[in-house]
C-alpha positions as CSV (number, residue, x, y, z in Angstrom):
1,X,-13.4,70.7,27.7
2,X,-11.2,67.9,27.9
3,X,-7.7,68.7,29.1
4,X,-4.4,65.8,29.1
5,X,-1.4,66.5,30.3
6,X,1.6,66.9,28.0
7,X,4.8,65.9,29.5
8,X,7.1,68.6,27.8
9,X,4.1,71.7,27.1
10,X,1.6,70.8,30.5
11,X,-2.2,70.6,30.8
12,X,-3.9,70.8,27.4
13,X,-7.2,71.1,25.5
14,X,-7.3,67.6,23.8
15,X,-7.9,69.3,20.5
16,X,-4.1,69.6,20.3
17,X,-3.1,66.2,20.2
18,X,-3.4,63.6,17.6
19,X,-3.8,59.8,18.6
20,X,-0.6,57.5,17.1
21,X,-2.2,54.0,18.2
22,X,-0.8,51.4,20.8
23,X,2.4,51.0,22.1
24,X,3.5,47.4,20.6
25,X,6.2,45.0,20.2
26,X,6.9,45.8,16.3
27,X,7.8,43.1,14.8
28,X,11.2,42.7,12.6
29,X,10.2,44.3,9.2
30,X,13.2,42.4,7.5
31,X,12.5,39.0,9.0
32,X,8.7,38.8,9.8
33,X,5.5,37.3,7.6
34,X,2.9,39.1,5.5
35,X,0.7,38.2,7.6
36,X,2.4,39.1,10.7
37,X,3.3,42.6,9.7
38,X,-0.3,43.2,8.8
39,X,-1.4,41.9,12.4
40,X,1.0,44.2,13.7
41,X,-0.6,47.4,11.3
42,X,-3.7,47.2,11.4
43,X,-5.1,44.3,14.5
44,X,-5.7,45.4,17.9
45,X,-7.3,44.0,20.7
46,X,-9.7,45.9,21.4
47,X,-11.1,44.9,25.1
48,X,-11.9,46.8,28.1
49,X,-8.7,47.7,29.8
50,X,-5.7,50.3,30.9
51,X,-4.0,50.7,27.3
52,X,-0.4,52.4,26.2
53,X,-0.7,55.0,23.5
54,X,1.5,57.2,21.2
55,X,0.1,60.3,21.6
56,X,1.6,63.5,19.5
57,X,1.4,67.0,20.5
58,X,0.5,68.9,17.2
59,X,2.0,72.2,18.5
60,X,5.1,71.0,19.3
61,X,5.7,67.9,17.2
62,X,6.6,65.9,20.8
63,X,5.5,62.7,20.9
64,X,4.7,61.0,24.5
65,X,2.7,57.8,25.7
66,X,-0.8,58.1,27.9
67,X,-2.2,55.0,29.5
68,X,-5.4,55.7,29.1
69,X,-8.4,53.2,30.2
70,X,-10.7,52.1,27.0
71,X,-14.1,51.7,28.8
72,X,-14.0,55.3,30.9
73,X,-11.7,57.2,28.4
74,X,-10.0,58.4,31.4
75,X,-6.1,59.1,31.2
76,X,-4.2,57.6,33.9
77,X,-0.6,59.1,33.4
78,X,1.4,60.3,30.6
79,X,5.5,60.2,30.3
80,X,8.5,60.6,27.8
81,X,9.0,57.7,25.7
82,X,12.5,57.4,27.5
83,X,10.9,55.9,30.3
84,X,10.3,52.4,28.3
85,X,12.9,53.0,24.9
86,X,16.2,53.1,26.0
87,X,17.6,52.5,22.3
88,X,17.0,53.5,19.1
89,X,16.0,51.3,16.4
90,X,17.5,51.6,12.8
91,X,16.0,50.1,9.7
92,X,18.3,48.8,6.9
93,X,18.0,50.4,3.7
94,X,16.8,47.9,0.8
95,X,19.2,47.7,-1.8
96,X,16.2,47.7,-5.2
97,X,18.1,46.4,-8.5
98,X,16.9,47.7,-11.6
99,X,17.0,46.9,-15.3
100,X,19.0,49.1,-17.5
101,X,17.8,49.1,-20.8
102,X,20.7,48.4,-23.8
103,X,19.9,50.9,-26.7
């Protein structure tokens, strides 16, 4: 059995968590490309190395990073997002105009 280490509920079975992807630099969703918003989605890099992940403890809905290495699967460390995000990020609301329809 594969055990990880949640920072908030402890050691584990992995069965509990549920993988968010890497930890990237977004990208501006009001000011970037097509193109660059889909590199950001759904492009990764892919190589052999010591990666940052979003990891989410199903359990508890608390959600936590693991650098984990790709080739061995082995996790190396997991911590609070605080450690890395000190602010919060907040999204503007798009204004969407609509057509009303004279009767």
């Amino acid at each position: 059995m594969k055990i990880m280490h949640c920072p908030l509920n402890g050691p584990r079975n992995i069965s509990e968590f549920i993988h968010g992807g890497d930890v990237r630099q977004m990208p501006d969703p009001n000011h970037c490309s097509d193109s660059d918003w889909a590199d950001y989605v759904f492009y990764h890099n892919n190589a052999i190395e010591v990666v940052q992940e979003w990891w989410l403890h199903a359990p508890s809905g608390y959600w936590f990073i693991a650098e984990r290495h790709t080739d061995s699967d082995e996790i190396l460390r997991t911590y609070d997002p605080a450690e890395i995000f000190r602010q919060r990020i907040e999204f503007a609301a798009q204004q969407q105009t609509t057509k009303e329809s004279v009767v």
